[in-house]
ZAMARGU-4260 file (C-alpha; in steps of 0.2 Angstrom, whole numbers, plus 5000, padded with zeros to 4 digits):
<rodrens>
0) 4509/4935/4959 | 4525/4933/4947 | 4530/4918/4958 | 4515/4912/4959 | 4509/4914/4940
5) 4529/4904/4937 | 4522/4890/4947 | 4506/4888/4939 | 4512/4887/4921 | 4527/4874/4926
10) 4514/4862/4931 | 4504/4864/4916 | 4518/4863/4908 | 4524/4847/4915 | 4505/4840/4913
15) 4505/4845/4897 | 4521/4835/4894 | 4511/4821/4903 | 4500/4821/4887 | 4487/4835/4878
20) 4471/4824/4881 | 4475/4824/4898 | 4478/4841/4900 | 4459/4844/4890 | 4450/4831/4899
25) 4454/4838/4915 | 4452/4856/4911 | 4434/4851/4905 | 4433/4839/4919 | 4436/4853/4933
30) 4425/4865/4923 | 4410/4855/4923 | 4412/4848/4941 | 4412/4864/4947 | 4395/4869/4938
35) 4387/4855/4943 | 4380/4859/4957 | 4374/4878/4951 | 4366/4866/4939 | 4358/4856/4950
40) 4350/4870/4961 | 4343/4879/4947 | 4333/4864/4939 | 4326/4860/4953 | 4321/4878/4956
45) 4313/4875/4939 | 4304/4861/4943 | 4298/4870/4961 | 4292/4883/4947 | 4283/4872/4935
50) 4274/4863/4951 | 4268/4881/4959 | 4263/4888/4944 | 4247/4885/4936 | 4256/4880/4920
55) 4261/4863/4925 | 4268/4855/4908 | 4273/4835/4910 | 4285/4834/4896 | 4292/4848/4902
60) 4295/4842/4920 | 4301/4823/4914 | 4313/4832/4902 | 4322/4842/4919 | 4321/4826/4930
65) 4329/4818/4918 | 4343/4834/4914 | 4346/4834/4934 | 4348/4814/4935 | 4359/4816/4920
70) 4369/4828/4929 | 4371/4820/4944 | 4375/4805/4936 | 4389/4812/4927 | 4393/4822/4941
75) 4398/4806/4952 | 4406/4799/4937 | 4418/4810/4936 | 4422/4814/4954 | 4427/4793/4952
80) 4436/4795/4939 | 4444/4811/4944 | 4454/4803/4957 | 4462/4790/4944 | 4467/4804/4932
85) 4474/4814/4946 | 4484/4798/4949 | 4491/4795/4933 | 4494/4814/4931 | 4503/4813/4945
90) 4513/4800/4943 | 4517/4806/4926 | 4521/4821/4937 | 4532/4814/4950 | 4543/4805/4936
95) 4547/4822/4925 | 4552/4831/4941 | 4563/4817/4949 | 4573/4817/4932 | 4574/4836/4933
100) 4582/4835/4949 | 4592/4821/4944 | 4598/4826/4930 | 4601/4842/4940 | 4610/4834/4953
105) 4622/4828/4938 | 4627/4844/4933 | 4630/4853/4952 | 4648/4856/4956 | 4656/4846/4972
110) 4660/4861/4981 | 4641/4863/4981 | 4636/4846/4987 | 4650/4844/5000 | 4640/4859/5010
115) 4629/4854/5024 | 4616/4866/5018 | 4615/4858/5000 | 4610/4843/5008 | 4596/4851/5016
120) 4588/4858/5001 | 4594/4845/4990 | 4584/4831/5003 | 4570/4843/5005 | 4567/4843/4985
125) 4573/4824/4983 | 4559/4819/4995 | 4544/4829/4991 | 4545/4827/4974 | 4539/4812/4976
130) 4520/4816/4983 | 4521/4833/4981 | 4517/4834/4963 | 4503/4825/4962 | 4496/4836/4979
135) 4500/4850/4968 | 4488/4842/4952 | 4474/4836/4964 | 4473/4853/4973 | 4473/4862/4956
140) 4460/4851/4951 | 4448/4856/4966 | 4455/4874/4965 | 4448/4875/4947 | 4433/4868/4950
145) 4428/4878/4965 | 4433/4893/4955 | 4420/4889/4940 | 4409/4885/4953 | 4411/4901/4961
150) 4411/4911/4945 | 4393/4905/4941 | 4387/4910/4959 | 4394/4927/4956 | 4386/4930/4940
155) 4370/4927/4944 | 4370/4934/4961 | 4377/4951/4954 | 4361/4951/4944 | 4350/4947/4958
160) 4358/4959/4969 | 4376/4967/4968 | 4378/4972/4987 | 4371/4955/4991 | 4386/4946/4983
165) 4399/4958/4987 | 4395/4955/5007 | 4396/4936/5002 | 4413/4938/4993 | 4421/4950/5006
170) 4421/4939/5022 | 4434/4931/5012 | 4448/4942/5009 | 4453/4940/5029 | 4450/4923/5031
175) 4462/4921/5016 | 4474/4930/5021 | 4476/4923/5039 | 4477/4906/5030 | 4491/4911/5019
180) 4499/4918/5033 | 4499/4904/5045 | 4502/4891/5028 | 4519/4901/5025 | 4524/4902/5045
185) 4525/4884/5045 | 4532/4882/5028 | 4547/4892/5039 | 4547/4881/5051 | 4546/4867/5041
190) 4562/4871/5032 | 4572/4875/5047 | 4568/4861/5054 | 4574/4851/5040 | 4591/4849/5049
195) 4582/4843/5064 | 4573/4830/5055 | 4587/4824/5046 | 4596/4820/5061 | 4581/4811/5070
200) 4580/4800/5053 | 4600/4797/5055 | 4597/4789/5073 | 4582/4780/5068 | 4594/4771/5053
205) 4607/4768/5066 | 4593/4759/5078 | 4588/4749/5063 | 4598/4745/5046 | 4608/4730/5046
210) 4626/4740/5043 | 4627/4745/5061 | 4618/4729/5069 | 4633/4723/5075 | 4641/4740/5083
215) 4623/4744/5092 | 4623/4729/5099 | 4641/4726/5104 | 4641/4742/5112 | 4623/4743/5118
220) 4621/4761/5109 | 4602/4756/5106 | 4593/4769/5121 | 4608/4781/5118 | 4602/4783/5100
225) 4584/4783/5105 | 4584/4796/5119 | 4592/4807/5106 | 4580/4802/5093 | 4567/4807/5105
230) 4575/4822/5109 | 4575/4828/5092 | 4560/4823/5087 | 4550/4832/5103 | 4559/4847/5098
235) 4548/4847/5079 | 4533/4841/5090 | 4530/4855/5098 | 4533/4868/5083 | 4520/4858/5076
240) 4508/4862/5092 | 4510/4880/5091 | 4507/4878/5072 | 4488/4869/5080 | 4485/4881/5089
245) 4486/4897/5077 | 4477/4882/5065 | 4463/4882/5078 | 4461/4900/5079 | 4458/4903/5062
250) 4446/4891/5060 | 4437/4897/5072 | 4437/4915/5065 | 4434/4907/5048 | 4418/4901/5053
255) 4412/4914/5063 | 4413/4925/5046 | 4407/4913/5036 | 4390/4912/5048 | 4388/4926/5050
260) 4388/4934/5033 | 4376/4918/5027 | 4365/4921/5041 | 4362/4941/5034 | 4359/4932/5016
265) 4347/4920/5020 | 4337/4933/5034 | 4337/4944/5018 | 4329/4932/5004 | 4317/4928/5017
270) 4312/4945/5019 | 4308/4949/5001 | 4299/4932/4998 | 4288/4937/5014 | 4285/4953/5006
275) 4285/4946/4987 | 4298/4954/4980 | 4305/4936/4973 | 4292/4920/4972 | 4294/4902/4978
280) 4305/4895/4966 | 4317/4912/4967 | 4320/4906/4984 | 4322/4888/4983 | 4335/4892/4971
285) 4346/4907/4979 | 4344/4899/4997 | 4354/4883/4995 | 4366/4895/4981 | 4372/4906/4998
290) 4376/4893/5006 | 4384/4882/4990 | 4393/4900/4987 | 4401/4900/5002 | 4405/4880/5005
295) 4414/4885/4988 | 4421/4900/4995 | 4428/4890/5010 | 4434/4877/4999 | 4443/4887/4989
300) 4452/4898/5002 | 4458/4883/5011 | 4463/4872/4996 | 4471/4889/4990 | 4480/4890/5006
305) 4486/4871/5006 | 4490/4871/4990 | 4500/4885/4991 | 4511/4874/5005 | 4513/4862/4993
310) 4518/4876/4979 | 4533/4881/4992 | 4539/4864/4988 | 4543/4871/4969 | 4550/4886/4977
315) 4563/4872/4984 | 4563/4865/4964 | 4566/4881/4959 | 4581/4886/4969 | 4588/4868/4967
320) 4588/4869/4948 | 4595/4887/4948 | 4611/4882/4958 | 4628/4882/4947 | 4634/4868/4939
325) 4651/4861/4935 | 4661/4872/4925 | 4661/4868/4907 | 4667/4877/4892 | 4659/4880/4874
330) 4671/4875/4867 | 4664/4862/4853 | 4679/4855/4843 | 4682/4837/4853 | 4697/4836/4841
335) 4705/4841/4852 | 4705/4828/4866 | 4711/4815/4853 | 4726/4808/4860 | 4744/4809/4849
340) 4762/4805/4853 | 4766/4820/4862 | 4751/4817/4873 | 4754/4826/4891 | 4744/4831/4907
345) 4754/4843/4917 | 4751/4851/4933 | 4757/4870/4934 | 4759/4874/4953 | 4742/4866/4959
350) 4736/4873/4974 | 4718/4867/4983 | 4709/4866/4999 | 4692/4860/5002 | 4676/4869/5008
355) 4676/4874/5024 | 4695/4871/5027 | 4709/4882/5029 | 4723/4871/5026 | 4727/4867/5008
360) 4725/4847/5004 | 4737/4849/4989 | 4751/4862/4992 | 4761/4870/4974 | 4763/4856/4965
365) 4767/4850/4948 | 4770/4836/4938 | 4770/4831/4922 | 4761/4814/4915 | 4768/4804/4899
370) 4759/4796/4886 | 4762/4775/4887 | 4770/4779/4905 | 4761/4769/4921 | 4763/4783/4937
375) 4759/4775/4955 | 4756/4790/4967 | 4759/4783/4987 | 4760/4789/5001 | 4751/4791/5018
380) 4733/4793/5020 | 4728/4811/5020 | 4745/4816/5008 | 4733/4822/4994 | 4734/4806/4983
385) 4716/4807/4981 | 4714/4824/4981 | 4726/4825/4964 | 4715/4812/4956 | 4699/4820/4959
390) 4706/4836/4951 | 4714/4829/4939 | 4694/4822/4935 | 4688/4837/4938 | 4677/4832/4954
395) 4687/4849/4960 | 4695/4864/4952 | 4712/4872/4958 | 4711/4886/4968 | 4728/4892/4961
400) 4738/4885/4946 | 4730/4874/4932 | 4729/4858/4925 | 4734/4858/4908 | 4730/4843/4892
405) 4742/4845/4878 | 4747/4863/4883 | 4728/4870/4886 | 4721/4869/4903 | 4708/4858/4905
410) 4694/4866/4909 | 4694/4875/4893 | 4687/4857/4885 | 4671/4853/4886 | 4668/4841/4902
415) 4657/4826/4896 | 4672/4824/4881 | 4686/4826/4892 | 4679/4813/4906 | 4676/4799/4892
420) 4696/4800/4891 | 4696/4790/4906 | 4693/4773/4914 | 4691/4775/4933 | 4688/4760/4949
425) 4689/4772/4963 | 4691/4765/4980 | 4673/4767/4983 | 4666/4759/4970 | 4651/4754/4965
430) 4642/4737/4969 | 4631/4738/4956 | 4615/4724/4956 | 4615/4720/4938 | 4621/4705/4929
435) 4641/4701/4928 | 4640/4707/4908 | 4632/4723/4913 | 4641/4725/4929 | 4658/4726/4916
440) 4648/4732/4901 | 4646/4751/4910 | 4663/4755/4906 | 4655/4760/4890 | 4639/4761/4889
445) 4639/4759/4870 | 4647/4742/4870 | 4638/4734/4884 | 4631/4721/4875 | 4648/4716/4867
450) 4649/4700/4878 | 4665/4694/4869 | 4672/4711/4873 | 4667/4708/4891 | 4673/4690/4891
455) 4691/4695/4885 | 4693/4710/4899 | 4688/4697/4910 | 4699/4687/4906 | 4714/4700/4907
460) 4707/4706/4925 | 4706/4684/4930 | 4687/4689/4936 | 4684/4675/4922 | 4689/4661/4935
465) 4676/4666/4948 | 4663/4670/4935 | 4663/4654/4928 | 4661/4646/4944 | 4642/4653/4944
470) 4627/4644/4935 | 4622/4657/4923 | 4639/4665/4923 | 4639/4684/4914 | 4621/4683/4916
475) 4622/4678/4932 | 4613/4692/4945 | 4623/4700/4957 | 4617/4705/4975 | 4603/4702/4983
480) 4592/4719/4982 | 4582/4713/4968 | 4588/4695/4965 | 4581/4678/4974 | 4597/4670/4965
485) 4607/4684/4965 | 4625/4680/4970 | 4637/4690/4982 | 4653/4692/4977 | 4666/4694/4991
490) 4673/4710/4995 | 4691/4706/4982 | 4676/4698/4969 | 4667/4715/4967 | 4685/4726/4967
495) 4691/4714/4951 | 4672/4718/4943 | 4677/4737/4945 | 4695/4735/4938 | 4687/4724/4924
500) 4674/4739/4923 | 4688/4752/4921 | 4699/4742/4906 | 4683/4738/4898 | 4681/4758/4894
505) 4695/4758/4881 | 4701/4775/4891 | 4717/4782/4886 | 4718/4785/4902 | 4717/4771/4915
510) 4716/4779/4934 | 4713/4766/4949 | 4712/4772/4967 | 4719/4761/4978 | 4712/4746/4967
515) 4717/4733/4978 | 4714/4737/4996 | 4701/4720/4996 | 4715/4709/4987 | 4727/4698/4995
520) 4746/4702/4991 | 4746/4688/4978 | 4732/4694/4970 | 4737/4714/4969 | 4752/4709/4961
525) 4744/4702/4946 | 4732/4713/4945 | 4745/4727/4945 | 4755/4717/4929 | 4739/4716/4919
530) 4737/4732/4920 | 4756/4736/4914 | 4753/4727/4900 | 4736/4733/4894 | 4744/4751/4898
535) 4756/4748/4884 | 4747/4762/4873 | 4737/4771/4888 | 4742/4783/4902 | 4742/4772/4918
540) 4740/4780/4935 | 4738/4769/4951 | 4735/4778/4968 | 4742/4765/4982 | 4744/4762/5000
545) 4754/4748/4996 | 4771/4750/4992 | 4779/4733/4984 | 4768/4734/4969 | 4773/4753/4964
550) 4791/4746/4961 | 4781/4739/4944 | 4777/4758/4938 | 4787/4768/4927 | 4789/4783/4939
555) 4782/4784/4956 | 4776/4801/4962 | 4779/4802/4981 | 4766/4814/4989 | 4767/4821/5009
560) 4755/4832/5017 | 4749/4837/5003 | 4764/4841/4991 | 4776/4830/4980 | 4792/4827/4989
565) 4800/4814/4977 | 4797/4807/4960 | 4806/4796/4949 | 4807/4774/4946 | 4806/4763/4961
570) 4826/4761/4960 | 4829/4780/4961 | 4819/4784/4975 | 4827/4771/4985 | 4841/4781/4983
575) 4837/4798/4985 | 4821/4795/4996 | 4823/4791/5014 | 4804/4791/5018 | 4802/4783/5002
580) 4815/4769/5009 | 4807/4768/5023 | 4789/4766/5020 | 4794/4751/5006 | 4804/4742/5017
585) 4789/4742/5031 | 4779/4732/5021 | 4792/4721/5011 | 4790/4706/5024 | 4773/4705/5019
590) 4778/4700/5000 | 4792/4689/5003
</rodrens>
């Protein structure tokens, strides 16, 4: 009942946060639609009444015709315009959640998302909360209004008779429970499958999205993909057979109780009209109210037991808004990540391995990073370049050691301020579908209107020459998602936009992973001078499959299966370095 009383006021809640007149106009909605009909029956009981008395009053009788066409008039307006605010509810609805879980989803630490599992729930919750909620608000709705409806049954039955309405209530109590029953069964089988389905929706995208066209085809993977799509998806069919079949059986027993207990009501008011004990009118009006009752009864038992599928679906909100978030301290004074002279990182025998690995990606190490100093980290690909950028982010926290800013470890600052310190193109960056001023301008937020600002970084990064080439250059649309004239850059177009998007932050710390696989060597080694230069009062830190360019950097951090194995200026590691040596001049030819 706790759960279930939590999951009530959340959606009010949320509707209420929708708007206060919705919330009263549908309360007052759902109580009168579920009166109506009691309403209804009982004039017309009246007019029976006055037409089988000897009393028979016209005004009287025009003034209820009139009440019951009223009634029913109103009655139909509002089941019309039920559905159109159970829409905008919902839609109101659907929005606050999706922000919930993405705002959420903003805060959960990496460790979390990297598990399999999280992406169970977290597709579970992602997906549903776009219908669900407004399922949720249009079964409320009729829940509410069955409920009012069934209230007034109740209380004038009890009067009538006591043991007359509790015969009619207590067919109810099984026929609700073997609904919930079966209801939370197949919620369980629903979320188990969840890995099933995700897997039969991965074969269907690689039967049908434009990215793997070319493999499919060239390998003729198409019936492969679709026998195991099949596969999968028989597998969820049949649970969902068996789910019929117990779905079958309860109606069946549903409405064996249902007749029978209305068949013993209606035997009995025939009874004591035959012998008097209630007139005409009495009858006319009780008859049609069994059977009213226990339509409502029905109703209610099986919107409660839908609905309360659909209330599962918050059970998944639930646990996906109570998972951990990213480490952060409450540690207020932002003074304190205000760069000086002295301004250091340093790592204090780092060690880390990934979830669900049991070798370590970075292995004991440390290092320590300079203020006004450009650092290029190289080395082979799974040496643990990335991995010491993405703690040095805080994407991940060390397992042993600590990562220390100006002598106090960095998770000890607050970790919105301390991410603003940097300016980052990762190697899988983003293609955003804005315009080129925007594209740039989310370096900082704040600024990204300035479009001189814009211009000027640019200009530094040489995006300027290929931007001006385009019609409505800054505000020229990029991509073809949204656009008709959107443009599409090439792959070295869209890696300048990133640099360009990382020097337009003003961070005092400038980190680029591998930001110029898509450049040619020309190309890469202007990018890496610019950023030499507009590292003059920054930190600069490079990671680099390429070696040539590193030679640019004030120190180059040498890293091998996951620890540092050398250090120092190009010219020093060609002389103490024999890997070092060896992996710059394998790539040398190519830059000559």
């Amino acid at each position: 009942m706790k759960k279930f009383s939590r999951k009530i006021f959340f959606v009010f809640l949320e509707i209420y946060k929708s708007g206060l007149s919705t919330l009263i106009i549908s309360f007052l909605s759902m109580i009168f639609s579920g009166l109506a009909p009691l309403l209804t029956t009982w004039i017309i009981s009246q007019i029976v009444k006055i037409l089988d008395g000897n009393n028979f009053t016209y005004d009287k009788s025009i003034f209820l015709m009139i009440l019951l066409l009223s009634i029913a008039a109103l009655n139909f307006y509002i089941a019309n315009v039920k559905s159109t605010i159970c829409n905008i509810t919902g839609l109101k609805l659907t929005h606050n959640i999706e922000n919930l879980v993405a705002e959420k989803f903003q805060k959960i630490s990496q460790n979390k998302i990297d598990n399999p599992l999280f992406l169970d729930l977290y597709e579970n919750t992602l997906e549903k909360s776009t219908y669900e909620p407004l399922n949720i608000f249009e079964a409320l709705f009729n829940i509410f209004s069955s409920f009012f409806s069934i209230l007034g049954y109740f209380l004038i039955f009890i009067k009538f008779n006591i043991w007359l309405t509790v015969a009619l209530l207590v067919f109810a109590f099984p026929s609700f429970y073997l609904k919930i029953k079966l209801n939370k069964s197949y919620h369980e089988f629903l979320k188990n499958s969840t890995m099933n389905n995700r897997q039969t929706w991965y074969y269907f995208s690689l039967m049908t999205e434009t990215k793997y066209a070319k493999e499919v085809r060239l390998f003729d993977l198409f019936n492969y993909f679709k026998l195991k799509r099949k596969s999968l998806f028989n597998k969820f069919l049949n649970g969902n057979y068996q789910y019929a079949k117990k779905e079958i059986f309860y109606l069946t027993l549903c409405v064996l109780f249902a007749f029978v207990t209305v068949a013993f009501s209606e035997f009995y008011l025939l009874k004591a009209t035959s012998t008097g004990i209630m007139n005409i009118s009495d009858f006319v009006f009780y008859a049609p109210s069994i059977i009213s009752l226990e339509t409502s009864i029905l109703s209610l038992i099986a919107l409660l037991a839908s609905n309360n599928r659909s209330m599962l679906f918050l059970e998944h909100l639930f646990e996906f808004l109570e998972l951990p978030e990213e480490q952060n301290s409450s540690i207020k004074n932002t003074k304190l990540l205000i760069p000086q002279n002295d301004f250091t990182i340093e790592f204090k025998n780092v060690s880390f391995k990934y979830p669900g690995n049991e070798s370590f990606a970075l292995k004991d190490v440390n290092i320590k990073i300079n203020f006004r100093k450009t650092f290029c980290l190289v080395g082979e690909n799974g040496s643990g370049k990335s991995t010491f950028i993405n703690l040095l982010l805080r994407i991940y926290t060390p397992q042993k050691g600590e990562i220390l800013l100006n002598g106090i470890n960095i998770e000890k600052y607050n970790i919105e301020s301390y991410r603003k310190l940097f300016g980052v193109a990762l190697q899988n960056y983003i293609n955003y579908s804005l315009n080129v001023k925007n594209c740039i301008g989310l370096g900082s937020v704040e600024n990204i209107d300035d479009l001189e600002k814009v211009k000027l970084t640019a200009q530094k990064t040489h995006s300027d020459d290929f931007i001006k080439t385009y019609k409505k250059q800054y505000y020229t649309n990029l991509g073809k998602d949204f656009y008709v004239d959107g443009i599409e850059p090439s792959g070295g177009q869209w890696q300048k936009l990133a640099i360009s998007r990382a020097l337009y932050s003003d961070a005092f710390i400038l980190v680029l992973d591998e930001p110029t696989a898509s450049l040619d060597p020309k190309a890469e080694d202007e990018i890496f001078k610019i950023f030499a230069e507009a590292s003059k009062d920054k930190i600069l830190i490079i990671v680099s499959h390429r070696m040539y360019s590193a030679r640019l950097a004030d120190k180059i951090i040498l890293f091998d299966k996951g620890k540092i194995i050398a250090n120092g200026s190009h010219t020093e590691l060609m002389q103490v370095s024999k890997k070092y040596k060896q992996m710059f001049n394998l790539q040398a030819d190519k830059y000559k």
